[in-house]
RODO-2510 file (C-alpha; in nm, 4 decimals, decimal comma):
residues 503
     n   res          X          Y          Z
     1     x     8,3525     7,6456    13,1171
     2     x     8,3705     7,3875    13,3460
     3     x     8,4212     7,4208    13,7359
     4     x     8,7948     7,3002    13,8669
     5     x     8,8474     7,0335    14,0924
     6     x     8,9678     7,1679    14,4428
     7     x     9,2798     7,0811    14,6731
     8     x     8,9805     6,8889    14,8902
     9     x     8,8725     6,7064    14,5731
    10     x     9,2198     6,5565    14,5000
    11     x     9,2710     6,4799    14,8545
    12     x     8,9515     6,2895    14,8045
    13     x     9,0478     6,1037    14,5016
    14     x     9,3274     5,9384    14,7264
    15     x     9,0619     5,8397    14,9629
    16     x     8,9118     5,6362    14,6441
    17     x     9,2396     5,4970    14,4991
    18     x     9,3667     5,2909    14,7788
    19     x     9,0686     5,0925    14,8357
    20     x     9,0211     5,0090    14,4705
    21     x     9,3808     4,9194    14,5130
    22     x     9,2908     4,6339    14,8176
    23     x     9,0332     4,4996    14,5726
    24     x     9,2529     4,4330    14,2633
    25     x     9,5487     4,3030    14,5635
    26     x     9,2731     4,0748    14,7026
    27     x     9,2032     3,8828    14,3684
    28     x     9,5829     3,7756    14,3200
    29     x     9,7295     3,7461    14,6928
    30     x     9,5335     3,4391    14,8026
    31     x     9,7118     3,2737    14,4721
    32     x    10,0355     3,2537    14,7132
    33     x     9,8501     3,1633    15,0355
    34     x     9,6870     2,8964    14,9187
    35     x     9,9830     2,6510    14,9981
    36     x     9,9823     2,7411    15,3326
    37     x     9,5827     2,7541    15,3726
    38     x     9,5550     2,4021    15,2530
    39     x     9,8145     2,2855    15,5128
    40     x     9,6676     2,4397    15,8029
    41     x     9,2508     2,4372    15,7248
    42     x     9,2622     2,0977    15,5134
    43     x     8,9836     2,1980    15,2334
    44     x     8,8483     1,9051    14,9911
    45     x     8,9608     1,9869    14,6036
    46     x     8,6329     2,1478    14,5764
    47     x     8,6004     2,3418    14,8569
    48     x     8,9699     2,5289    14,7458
    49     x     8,8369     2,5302    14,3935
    50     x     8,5579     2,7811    14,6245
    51     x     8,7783     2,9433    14,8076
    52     x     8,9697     3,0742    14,5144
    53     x     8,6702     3,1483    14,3045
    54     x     8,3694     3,3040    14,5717
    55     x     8,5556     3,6312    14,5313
    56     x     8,5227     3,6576    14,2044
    57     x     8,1765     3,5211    14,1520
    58     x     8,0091     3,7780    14,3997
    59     x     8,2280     4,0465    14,2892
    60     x     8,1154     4,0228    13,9359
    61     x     7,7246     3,9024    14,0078
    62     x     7,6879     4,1767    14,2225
    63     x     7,8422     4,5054    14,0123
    64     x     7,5067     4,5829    13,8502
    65     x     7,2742     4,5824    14,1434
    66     x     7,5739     4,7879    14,3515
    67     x     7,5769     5,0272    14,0913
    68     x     7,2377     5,1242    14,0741
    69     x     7,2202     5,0850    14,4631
    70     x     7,4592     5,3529    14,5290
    71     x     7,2828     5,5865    14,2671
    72     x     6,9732     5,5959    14,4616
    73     x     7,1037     5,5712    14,8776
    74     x     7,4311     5,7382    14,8073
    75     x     7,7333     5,6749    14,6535
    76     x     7,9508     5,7742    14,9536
    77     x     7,7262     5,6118    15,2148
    78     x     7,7266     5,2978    14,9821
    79     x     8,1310     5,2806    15,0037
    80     x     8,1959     5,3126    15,3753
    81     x     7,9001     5,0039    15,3900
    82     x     8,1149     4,8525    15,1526
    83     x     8,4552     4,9587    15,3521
    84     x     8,3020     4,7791    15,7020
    85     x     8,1937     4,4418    15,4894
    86     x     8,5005     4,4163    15,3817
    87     x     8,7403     4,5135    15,6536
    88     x     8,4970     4,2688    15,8968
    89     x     8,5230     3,9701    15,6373
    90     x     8,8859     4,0851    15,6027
    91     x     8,9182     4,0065    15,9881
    92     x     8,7311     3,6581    15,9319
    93     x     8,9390     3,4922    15,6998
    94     x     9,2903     3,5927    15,8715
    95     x     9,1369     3,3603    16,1501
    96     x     8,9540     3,1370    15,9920
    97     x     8,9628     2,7919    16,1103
    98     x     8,7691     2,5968    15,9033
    99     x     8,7828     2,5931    15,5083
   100     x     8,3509     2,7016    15,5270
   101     x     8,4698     2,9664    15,7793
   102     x     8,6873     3,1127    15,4859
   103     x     8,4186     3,0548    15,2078
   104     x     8,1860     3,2573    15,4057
   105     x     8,4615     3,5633    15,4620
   106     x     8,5410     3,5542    15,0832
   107     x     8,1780     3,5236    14,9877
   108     x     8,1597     3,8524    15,1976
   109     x     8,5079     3,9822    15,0622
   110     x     8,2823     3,9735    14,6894
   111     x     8,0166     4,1279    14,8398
   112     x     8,1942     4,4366    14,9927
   113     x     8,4277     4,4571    14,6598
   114     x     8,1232     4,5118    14,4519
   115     x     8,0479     4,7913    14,6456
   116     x     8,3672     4,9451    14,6336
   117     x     8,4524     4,9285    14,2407
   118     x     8,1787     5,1270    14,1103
   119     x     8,1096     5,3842    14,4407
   120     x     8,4840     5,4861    14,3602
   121     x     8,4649     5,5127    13,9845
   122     x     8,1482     5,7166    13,9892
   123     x     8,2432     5,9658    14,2710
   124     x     8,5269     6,0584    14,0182
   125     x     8,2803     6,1425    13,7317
   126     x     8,0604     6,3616    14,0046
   127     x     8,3857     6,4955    14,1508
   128     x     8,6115     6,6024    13,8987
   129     x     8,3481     6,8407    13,6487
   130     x     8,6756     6,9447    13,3901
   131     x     8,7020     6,6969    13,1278
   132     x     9,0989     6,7299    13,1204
   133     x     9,0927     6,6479    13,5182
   134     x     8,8754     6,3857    13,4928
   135     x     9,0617     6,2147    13,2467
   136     x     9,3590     6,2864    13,4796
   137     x     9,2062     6,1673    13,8440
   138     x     9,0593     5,8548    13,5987
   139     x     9,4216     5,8023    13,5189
   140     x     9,5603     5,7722    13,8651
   141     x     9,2519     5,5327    13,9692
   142     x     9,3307     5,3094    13,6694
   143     x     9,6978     5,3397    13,8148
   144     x     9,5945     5,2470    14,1970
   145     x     9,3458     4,9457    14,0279
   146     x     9,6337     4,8222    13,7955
   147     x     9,9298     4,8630    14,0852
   148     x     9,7206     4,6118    14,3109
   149     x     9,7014     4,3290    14,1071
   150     x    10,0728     4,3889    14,0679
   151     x    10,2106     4,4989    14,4300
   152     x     9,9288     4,1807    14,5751
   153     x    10,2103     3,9214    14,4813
   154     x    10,4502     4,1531    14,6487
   155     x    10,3003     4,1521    14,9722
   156     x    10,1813     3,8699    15,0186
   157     x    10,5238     3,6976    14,9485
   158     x    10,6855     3,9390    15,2205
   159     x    10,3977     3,8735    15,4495
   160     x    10,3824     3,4571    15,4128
   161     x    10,8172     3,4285    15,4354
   162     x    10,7066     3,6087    15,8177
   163     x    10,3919     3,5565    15,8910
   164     x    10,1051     3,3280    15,9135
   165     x     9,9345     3,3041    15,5653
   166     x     9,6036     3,4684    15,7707
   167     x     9,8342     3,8303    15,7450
   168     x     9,7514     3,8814    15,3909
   169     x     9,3909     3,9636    15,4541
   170     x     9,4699     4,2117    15,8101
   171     x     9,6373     4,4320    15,5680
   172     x     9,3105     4,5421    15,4589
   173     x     9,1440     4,6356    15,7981
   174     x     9,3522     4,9690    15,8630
   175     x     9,2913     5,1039    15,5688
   176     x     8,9331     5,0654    15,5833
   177     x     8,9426     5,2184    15,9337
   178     x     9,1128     5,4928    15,7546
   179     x     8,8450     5,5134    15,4414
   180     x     8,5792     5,5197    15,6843
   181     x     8,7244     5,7819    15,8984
   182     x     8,8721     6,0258    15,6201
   183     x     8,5830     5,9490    15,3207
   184     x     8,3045     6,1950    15,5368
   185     x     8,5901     6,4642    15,5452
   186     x     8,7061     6,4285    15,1748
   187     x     8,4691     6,2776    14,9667
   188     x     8,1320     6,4559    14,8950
   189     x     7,7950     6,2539    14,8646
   190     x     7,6020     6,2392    14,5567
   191     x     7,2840     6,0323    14,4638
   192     x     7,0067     6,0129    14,2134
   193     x     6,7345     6,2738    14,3179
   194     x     6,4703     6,0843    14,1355
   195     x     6,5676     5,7276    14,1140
   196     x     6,2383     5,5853    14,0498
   197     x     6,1243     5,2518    14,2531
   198     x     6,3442     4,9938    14,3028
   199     x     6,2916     4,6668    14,0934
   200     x     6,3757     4,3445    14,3138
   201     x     6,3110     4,1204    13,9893
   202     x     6,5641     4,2973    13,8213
   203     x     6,8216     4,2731    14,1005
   204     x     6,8016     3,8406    14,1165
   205     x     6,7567     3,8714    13,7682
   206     x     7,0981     4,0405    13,7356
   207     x     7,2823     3,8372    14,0096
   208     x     7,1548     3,5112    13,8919
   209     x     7,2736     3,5489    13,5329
   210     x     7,5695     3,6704    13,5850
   211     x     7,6783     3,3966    13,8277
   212     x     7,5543     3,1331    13,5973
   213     x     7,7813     3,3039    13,3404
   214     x     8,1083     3,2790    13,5401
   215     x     8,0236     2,9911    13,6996
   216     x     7,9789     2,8573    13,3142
   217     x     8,3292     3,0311    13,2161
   218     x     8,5380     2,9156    13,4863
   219     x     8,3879     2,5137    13,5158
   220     x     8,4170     2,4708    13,1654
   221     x     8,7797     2,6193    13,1786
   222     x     8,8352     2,3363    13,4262
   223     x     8,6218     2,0392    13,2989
   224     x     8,5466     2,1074    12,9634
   225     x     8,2241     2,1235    12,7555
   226     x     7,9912     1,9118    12,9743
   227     x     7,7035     1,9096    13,0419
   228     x     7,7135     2,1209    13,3849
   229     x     7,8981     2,3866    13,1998
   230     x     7,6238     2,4031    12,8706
   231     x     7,3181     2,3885    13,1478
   232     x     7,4390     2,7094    13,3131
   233     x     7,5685     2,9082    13,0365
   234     x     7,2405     2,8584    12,8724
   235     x     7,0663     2,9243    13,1849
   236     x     7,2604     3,2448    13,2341
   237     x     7,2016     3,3639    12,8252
   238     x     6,8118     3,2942    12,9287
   239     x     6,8401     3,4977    13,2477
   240     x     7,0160     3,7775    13,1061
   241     x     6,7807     3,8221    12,8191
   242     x     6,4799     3,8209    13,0111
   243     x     6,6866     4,0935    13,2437
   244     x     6,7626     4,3038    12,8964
   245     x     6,3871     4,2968    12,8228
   246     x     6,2774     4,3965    13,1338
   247     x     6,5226     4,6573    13,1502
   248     x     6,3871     4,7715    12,7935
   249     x     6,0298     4,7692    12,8946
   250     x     6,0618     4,8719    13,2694
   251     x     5,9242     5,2383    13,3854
   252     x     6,2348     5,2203    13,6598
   253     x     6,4885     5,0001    13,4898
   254     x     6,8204     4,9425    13,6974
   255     x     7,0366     4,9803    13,4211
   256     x     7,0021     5,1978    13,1050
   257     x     7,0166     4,9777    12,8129
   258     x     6,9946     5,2486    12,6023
   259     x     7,3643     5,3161    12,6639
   260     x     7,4537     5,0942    12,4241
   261     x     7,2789     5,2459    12,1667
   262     x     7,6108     5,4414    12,1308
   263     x     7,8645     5,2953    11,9369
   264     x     8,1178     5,4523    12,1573
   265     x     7,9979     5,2816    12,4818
   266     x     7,9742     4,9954    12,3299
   267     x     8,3342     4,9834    12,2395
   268     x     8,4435     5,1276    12,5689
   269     x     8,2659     4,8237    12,7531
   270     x     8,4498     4,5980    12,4909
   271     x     8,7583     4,7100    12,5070
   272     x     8,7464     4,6950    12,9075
   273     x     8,6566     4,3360    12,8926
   274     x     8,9637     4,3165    12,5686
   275     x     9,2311     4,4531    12,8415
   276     x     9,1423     4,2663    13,1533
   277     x     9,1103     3,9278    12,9086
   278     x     9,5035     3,9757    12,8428
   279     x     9,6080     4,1274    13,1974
   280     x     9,4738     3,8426    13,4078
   281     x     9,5170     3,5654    13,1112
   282     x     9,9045     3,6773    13,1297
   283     x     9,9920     3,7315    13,4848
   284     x     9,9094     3,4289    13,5315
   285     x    10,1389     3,2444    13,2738
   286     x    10,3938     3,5608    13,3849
   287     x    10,3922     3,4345    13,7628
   288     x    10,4316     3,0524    13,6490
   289     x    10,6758     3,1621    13,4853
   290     x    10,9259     3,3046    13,6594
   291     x    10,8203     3,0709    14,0038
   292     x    10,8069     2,7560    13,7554
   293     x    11,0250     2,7913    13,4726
   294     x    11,3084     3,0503    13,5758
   295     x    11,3288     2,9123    13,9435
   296     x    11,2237     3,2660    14,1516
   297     x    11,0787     3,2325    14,4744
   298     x    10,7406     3,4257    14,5560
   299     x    10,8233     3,7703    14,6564
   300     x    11,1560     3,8125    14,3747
   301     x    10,9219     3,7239    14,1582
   302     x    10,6361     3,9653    14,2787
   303     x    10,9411     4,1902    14,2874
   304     x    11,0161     4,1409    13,9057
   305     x    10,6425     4,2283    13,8243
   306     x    10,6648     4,5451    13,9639
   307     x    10,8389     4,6610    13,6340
   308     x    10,5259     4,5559    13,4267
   309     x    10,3126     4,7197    13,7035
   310     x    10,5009     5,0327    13,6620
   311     x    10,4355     5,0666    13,2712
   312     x    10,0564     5,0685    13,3440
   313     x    10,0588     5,3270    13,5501
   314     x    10,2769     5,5167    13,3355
   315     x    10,0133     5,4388    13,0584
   316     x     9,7302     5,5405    13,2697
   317     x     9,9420     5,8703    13,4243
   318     x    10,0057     5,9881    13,0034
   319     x     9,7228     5,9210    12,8149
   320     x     9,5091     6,2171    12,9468
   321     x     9,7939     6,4587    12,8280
   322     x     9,8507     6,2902    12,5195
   323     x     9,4297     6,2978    12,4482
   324     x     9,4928     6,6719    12,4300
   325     x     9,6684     6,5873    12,0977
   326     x     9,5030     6,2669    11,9701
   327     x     9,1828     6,1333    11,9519
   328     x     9,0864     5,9343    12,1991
   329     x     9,0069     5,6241    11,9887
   330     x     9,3347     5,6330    11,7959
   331     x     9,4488     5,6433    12,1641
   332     x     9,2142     5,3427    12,2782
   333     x     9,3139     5,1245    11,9654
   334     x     9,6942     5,2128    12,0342
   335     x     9,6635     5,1050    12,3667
   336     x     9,5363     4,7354    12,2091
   337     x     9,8117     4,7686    11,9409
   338     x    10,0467     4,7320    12,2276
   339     x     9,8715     4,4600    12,3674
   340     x     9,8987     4,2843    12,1006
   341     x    10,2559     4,3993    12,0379
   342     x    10,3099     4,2391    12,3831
   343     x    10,1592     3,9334    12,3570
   344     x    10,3553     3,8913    11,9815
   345     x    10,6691     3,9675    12,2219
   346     x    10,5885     3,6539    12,4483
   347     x    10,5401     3,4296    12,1642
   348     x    10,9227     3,4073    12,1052
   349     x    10,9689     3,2721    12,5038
   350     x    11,1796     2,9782    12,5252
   351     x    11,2296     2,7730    12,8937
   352     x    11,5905     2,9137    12,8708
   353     x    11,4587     3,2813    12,7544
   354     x    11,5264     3,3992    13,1338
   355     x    11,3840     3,7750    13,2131
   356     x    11,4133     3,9492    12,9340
   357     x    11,1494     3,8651    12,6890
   358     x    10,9218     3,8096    12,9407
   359     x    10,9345     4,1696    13,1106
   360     x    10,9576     4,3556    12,7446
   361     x    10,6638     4,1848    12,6450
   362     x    10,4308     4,2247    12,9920
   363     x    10,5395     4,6352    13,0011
   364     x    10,4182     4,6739    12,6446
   365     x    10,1164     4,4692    12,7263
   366     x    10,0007     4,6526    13,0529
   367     x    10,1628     5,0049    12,9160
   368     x     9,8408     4,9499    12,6453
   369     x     9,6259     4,7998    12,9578
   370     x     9,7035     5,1559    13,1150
   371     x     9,6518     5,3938    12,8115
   372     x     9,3176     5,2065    12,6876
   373     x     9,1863     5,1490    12,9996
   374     x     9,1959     5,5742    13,1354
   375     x     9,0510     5,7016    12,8218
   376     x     8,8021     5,3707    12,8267
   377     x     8,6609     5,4759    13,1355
   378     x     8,5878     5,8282    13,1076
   379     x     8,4003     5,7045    12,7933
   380     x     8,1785     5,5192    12,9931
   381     x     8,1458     5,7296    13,3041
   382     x     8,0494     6,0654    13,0351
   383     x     7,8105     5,8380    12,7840
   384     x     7,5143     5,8294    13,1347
   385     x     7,4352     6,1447    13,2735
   386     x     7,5453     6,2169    13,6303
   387     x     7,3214     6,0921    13,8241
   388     x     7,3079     5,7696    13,6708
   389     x     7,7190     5,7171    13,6518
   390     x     7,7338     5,4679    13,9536
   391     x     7,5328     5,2029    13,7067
   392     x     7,6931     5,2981    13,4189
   393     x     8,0720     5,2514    13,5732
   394     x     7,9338     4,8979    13,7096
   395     x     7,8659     4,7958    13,3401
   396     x     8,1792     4,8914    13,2774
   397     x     8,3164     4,7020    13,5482
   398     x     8,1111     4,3924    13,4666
   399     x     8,2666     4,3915    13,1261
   400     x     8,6195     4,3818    13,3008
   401     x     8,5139     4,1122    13,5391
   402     x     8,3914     3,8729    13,2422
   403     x     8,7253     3,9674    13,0925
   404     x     8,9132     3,8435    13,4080
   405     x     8,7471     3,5181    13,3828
   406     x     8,7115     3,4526    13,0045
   407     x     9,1014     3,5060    13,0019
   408     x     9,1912     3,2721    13,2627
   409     x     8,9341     3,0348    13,1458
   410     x     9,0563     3,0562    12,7645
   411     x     9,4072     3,1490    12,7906
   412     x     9,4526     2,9146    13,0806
   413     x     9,2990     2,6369    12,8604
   414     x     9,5129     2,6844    12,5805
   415     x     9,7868     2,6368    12,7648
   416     x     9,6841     2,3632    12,9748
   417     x     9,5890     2,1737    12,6523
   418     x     9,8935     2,1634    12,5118
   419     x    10,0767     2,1111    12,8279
   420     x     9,9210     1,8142    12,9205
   421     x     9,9227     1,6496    12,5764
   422     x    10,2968     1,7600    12,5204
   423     x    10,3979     1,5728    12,8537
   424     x    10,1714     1,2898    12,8238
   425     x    10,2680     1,2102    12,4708
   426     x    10,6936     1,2178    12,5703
   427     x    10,6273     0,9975    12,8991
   428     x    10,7777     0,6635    12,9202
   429     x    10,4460     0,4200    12,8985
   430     x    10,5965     0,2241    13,2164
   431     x    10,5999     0,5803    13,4088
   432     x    10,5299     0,4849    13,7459
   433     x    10,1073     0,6559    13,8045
   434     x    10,2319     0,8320    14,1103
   435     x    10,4586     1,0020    13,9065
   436     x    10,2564     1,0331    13,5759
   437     x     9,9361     1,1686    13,6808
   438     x    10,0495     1,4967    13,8535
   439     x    10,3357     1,4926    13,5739
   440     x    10,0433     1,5618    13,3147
   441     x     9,8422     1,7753    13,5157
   442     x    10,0217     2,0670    13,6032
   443     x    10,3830     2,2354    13,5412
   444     x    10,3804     2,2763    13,9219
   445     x    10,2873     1,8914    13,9726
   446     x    10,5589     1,8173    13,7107
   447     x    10,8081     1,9908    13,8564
   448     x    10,7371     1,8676    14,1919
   449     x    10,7253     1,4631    14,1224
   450     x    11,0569     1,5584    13,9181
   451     x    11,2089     1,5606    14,2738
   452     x    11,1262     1,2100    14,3040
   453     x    11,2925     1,0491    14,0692
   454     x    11,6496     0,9855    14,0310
   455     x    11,9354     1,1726    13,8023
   456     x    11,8985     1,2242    13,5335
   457     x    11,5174     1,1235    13,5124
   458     x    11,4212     1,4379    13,7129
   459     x    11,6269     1,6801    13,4759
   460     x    11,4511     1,5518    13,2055
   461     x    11,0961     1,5406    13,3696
   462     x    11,1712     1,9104    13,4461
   463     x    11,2877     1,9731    13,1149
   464     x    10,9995     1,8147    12,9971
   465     x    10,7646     2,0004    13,2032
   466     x    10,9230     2,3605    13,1612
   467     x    10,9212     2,3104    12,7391
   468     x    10,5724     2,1726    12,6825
   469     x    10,4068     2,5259    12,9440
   470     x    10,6397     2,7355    12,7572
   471     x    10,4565     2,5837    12,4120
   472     x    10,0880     2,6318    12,5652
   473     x    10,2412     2,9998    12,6734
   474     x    10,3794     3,0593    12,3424
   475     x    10,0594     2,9203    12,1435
   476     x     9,8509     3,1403    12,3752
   477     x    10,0576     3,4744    12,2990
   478     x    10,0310     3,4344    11,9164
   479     x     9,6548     3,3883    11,9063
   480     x     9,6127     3,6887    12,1670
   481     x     9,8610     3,8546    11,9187
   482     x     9,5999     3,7965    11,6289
   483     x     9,3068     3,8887    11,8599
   484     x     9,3967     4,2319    12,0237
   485     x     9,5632     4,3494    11,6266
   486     x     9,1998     4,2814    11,4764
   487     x     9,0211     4,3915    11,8089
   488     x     9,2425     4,7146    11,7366
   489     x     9,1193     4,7847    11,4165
   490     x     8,7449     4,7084    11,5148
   491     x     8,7988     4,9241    11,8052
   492     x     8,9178     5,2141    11,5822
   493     x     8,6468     5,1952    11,3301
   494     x     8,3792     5,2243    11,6417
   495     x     8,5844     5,5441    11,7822
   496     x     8,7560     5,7344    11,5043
   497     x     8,4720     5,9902    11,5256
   498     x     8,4941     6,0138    11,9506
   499     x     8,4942     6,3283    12,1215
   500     x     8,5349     6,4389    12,4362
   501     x     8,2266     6,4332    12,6221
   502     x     8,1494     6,7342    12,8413
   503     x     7,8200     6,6167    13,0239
***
């Protein structure tokens, strides 16, 4: 019989959902500042390339190494050192006033996020001791994570039609003044009482691979298969072996590769990187979408994506109930059968689709990101014994990072592909290079030279423009279709024989 979580302990699990909520807001809202940063700090293409990718970088290079920090100086103590990095970089880039002033607050905003994701996590697994009330307060964290990355767009578009674009970060500063002040009442401490010593090697060897790795995903997303993108993927795959070897032969390793010696945590870190890979691929072509294609402004838009939003926290809310009547891996492949239902959903988009299609095919998607993702995570978080569940939830969270930025970087590809030889192919050959070059670029550079040109050349450019995205969006959606339907079956296979785990 397992103890019950207490009044205090659910009190405390609020404490833990809203700042996991600032760090899934913080990687979508500068996506609607960054108009209004380039006009007022002036950045070079690369620097806003940095700007918009530091974040992530850090974030994800840093998961592993936070994870087995917290384990050994405290979880707890670990997130309010997280909740002061990031409320003071939080306070440096809403003044920033130079575009390496802002690099250095998001480099910080990465570092104080990867401190943050897997504290909270892990506190839940030492928290809530019932199995059925894990899965529950694992339910409404996947529901705070998920509702960020949707309410981000929200805010931000209220905050920029009033306020400086700077605003968007202050939001985070009060609550971290409040997660600082109510986490010593609420939230209990826990730690690894043996942790072993600490490996340094280990920790550059982590960071460095994994940065090389993203680096690798999102360059090559951008510029292709060159050689810059080959000579750090390859130097990540050589880092991150010799940091699996070490880990295999180390007396003190940081991580537990062992773990993966079960099929079931295997799956669960796959299937986290699966979800994320279609969440972040589609929000993206979702938000072009209705700003690009159906004409929206910032915040209606935001405003329509609240509907999605709310179908993955219902997902994330019901699946612990329904895992009282169905396994949990018919659950977890149901949740990528939706996915995939989703994604077939969006295929069928047309530029004069409107809403409809669009928000059917997003709820489906996140409802599965919400069901799979619960059930995922108390997989992971019960597969490493207590003390060690701050590195195991950073594995997991590492797998949903690389998903983040494999999606982007293939998803966004596809549909950038297509888009640019759709609209280069249909331009005039005498089309002006002013007005080709940002014609073939972007949907948001064909759109805006459309404005340039006289009737009815710019209805056409814009007609143009909206049909050729809506064919890279359309192409992407039926091979994510394919994808997540096989990914379901593998996924099932791994996990028809999961239990619930009761360490």
């Amino acid at each position: 019989m397992h103890e019950k979580a207490t009044r205090k302990d659910w009190l405390g699990l609020s404490v833990l959902v809203i700042p996991i909520l600032l760090v899934s807001m913080d990687i979508s809202v500068l996506y609607l500042a960054l108009p209004a940063v380039a006009a007022d700090l002036d950045p070079s293409s690369n620097q806003t390339l940095w700007i918009l990718d530091l974040y992530g970088f850090l974030l994800a290079g840093l998961l592993i190494t936070m994870g087995s920090v917290g384990d050994r100086i405290g979880r707890r103590r670990l997130l309010m050192i997280g909740a002061v990095v990031f409320g003071a970089a939080s306070l440096i880039a809403a003044f920033s006033t130079t575009p390496e002033m802002l690099l250095v607050a998001r480099a910080l905003l990465g570092v104080g996020g990867a401190t943050i994701a897997p504290s909270t996590l892990s506190l839940i697994r030492n928290m809530f001791h019932d199995p059925g009330q894990r899965k529950e307060a694992i339910g409404l964290w996947t529901a705070g994570f998920a509702g960020g990355g949707a309410i981000g767009p929200v805010i931000g578009g209220f905050l920029l039609e009033h306020f400086w674009w700077g605003s968007v970060f202050l939001v985070n500063i009060p609550v971290m003044v409040l997660l600082l002040i109510s986490a010593p009442l609420l939230v209990p401490e826990f730690k690894d009482p043996d942790p072993g010593r600490f490996d340094p090697i280990s920790v550059v060897l982590s960071i460095a691979a994994m940065l090389a790795i993203v680096y690798a995903i999102k360059h090559g997303a951008q510029d292709g298969l060159d050689a810059a993108t080959i000579t750090t993927a390859a130097g990540g795959l050589i880092l991150g072996y010799f940091f699996t070897m070490r880990q295999r032969r180390g007396r003190d390793p940081l991580i537990d590769i062992s773990l993966f010696t079960e099929r079931a945590f295997t799956a669960a870190v796959l299937v986290q990187f699966l979800v994320i890979f279609a969440l972040t691929g589609f929000s993206l072509f979702a938000s072009q979408y209705l700003q690009l294609i159906v004409g929206l402004g910032p915040l209606a838009a935001g405003l329509w994506l609240l509907i999605p939003a709310a179908a993955a926290a219902l997902g994330a809310v019901l699946s612990p109930t329904l895992s009282k009547f169905v396994p949990t891996g018919a659950i977890i492949a149901g949740g990528l059968v939706l996915i995939a239902a989703g994604a077939a959903v969006m295929a069928f988009i047309e530029p004069n689709s409107g809403l409809p299609l669009l928000l059917v095919g997003m709820s489906s998607l996140t409802l599965g990101v919400g069901a799979a993702s619960t059930l995922n995570s108390d997989i992971v978080l019960t597969a490493a014994a207590p003390e060690k569940a701050g590195a195991a939830s950073a594995l997991s969270e590492t797998g949903a990072e690389l998903g983040g930025a494999v999606g982007i970087a293939i998803l966004g590809t596809i549909g950038t592909t297509v888009y640019r030889h759709s609209v280069a192919d249909a331009l005039p050959p005498d089309t002006p290079p002013e007005i080709a070059a940002p014609a073939t670029e972007t949907v948001g550079g064909g759109m805006a030279v459309a404005d340039l040109l006289p009737a009815p050349l710019d209805a056409a450019l814009r007609e143009l423009a909206a049909s050729s995205f809506v064919d890279g969006f359309t192409l992407a959606a039926t091979w994510s279709a394919a994808g997540m339907g096989i990914s379901a079956v593998v996924i099932y296979v791994l996990l028809r024989r999961q239990t619930v785990l009761t360490r």
